[in-house]
Structures are given as structure tokens and as C-alpha cells.
N, C-alpha and C positions, 0 to 999 in steps of 0.2 A: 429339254428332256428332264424328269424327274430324275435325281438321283434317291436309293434305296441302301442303306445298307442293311445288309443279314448276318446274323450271329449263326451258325453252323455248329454242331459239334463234332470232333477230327473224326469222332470215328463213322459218322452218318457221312461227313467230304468225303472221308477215305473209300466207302459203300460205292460213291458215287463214280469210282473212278474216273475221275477229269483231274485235269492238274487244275490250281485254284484261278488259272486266267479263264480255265473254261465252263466256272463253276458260274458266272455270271450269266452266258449265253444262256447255258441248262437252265437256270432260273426265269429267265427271261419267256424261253418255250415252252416251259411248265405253265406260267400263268397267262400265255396267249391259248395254251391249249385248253386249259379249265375255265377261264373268261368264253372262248368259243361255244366248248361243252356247255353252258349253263345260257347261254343265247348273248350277255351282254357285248361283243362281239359279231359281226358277220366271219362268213371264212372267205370271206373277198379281204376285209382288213388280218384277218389273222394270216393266210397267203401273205399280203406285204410286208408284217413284221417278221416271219421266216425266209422273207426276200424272194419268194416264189412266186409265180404267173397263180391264179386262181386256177386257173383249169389241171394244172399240175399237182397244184396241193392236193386235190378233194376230188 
């Protein structure tokens, strides 16, 4: 697995309301969700990376 690190500014974190172990995940379903939206992605692999059955996600 890739690691990523992101620089955040507290007050855009704080926007986000998640504590910052859950600022990861959110980041994570932000760019399977924009990766989908934009086609490079199926939503059968985007469904696995939110740990979901395909028929469920979509």
C-alpha cells in the first residue's frame, strides 16, 4: 500500500469534523469517490475500497 502524507490547515481539519485518526479514512473516500466520478475506477473496485458488496454501494 501506498503511503500519502497531507498537510491540512486546522481550520479546513476542524471544517471537517472527524477527529484526526478519521481524517485519513475521509481522505481516502474522497479520492475513491472522485477517481469513480471521473471513470478511472469501476464502482465494483470503488464498492471494495468502502468495503461494500457492489450491489449495495450503487
Amino acid at each position: 500500500m501506498v503511503q500519502v502524507t497531507v498537510s491540512l490547515p486546522d481550520t479546513l481539519a476542524a471544517s471537517l469534523g472527524e477527529p484526526s485518526e478519521g481524517l485519513a479514512r475521509l481522505v481516502l473516500e474522497d479520492v475513491v469517490a472522485e477517481a469513480c466520478r471521473n471513470g478511472r475506477i469501476t464502482r465494483a473496485e470503488a464498492a471494495r475500497y468502502y468495503g461494500m458488496k457492489q450491489r449495495i454501494f450503487w
